[in-house]
C-alpha positions as CSV (number, residue, x, y, z in Angstrom):
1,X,26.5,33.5,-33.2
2,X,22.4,33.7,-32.9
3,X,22.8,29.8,-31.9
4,X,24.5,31.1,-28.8
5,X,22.2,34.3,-28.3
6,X,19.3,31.5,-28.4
7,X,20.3,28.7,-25.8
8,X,19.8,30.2,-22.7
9,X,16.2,30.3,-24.2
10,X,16.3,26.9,-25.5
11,X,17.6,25.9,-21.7
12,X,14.4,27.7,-20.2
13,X,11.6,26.6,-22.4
14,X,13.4,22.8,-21.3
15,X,13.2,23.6,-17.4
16,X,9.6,24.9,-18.1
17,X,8.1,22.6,-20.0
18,X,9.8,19.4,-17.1
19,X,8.5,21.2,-14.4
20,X,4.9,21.5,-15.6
21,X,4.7,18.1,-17.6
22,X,6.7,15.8,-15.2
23,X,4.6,14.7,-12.8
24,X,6.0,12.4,-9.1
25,X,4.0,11.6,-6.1
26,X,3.5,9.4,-3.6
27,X,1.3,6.5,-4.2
28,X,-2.4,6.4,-2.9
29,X,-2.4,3.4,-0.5
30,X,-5.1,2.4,2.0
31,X,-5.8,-1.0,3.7
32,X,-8.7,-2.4,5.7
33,X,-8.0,-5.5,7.3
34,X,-11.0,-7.0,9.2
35,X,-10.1,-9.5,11.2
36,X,-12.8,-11.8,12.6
37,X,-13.6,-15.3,13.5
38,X,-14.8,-17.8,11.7
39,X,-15.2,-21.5,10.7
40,X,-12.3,-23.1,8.9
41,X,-11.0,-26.4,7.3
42,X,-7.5,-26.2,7.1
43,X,-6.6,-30.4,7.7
44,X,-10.6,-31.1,6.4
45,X,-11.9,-30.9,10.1
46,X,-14.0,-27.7,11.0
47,X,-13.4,-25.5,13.5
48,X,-12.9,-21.8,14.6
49,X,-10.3,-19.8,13.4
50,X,-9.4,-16.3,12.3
51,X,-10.6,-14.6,9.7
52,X,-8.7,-12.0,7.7
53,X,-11.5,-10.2,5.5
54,X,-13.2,-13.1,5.8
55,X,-10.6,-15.6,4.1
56,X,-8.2,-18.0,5.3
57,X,-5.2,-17.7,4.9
58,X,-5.6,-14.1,4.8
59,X,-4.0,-11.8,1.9
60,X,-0.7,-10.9,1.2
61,X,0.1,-8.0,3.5
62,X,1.9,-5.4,1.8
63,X,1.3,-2.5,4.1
64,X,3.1,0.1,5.8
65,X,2.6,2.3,9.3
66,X,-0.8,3.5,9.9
67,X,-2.6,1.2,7.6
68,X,-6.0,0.3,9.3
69,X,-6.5,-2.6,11.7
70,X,-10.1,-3.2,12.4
71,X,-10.3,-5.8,15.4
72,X,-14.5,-7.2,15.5
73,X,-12.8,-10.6,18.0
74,X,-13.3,-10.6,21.7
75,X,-9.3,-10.2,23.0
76,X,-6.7,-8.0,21.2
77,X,-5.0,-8.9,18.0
78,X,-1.1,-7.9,17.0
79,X,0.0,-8.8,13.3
80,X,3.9,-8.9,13.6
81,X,6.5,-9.8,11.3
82,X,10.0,-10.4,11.8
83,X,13.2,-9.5,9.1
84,X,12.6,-6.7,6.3
């Protein structure tokens, strides 16, 4: 009988202590991508190329919508990709 009188206690001291120790959000992301020319060796002959934060090949692009492009070349730059 007092097991009974006690679980709707039991059951709100459970919803209290999820909601105040469970913690979900979104993940901080921010990316910078610099893109830039430079001087590269793919085939072991120099010449220009473009420059993603200053490597070639650039990095791994794991980015989603309004991530920053910052374009320092003279003509506009477009990073597509095509699938998912």
């Amino acid at each position: 009988m007092n097991q009974a009188i006690f679980r709707p206690f039991y059951l709100g001291l459970l919803a209290w202590l999820c909601v105040f120790f469970v913690k979900a959000e979104d993940p901080y992301r921010f990316f910078i991508f610099e893109v830039t020319y430079g001087q590269i060796s793919p085939l072991g002959v120099s010449q220009r190329g473009i420059l993603i934060n200053g490597k070639f090949p650039g990095p791994t692009i794991d980015c989603i919508t309004n991530d920053n492009v910052i374009n320092k070349l003279d003509e506009p730059f477009l990073i597509t990709w095509n699938g998912i």
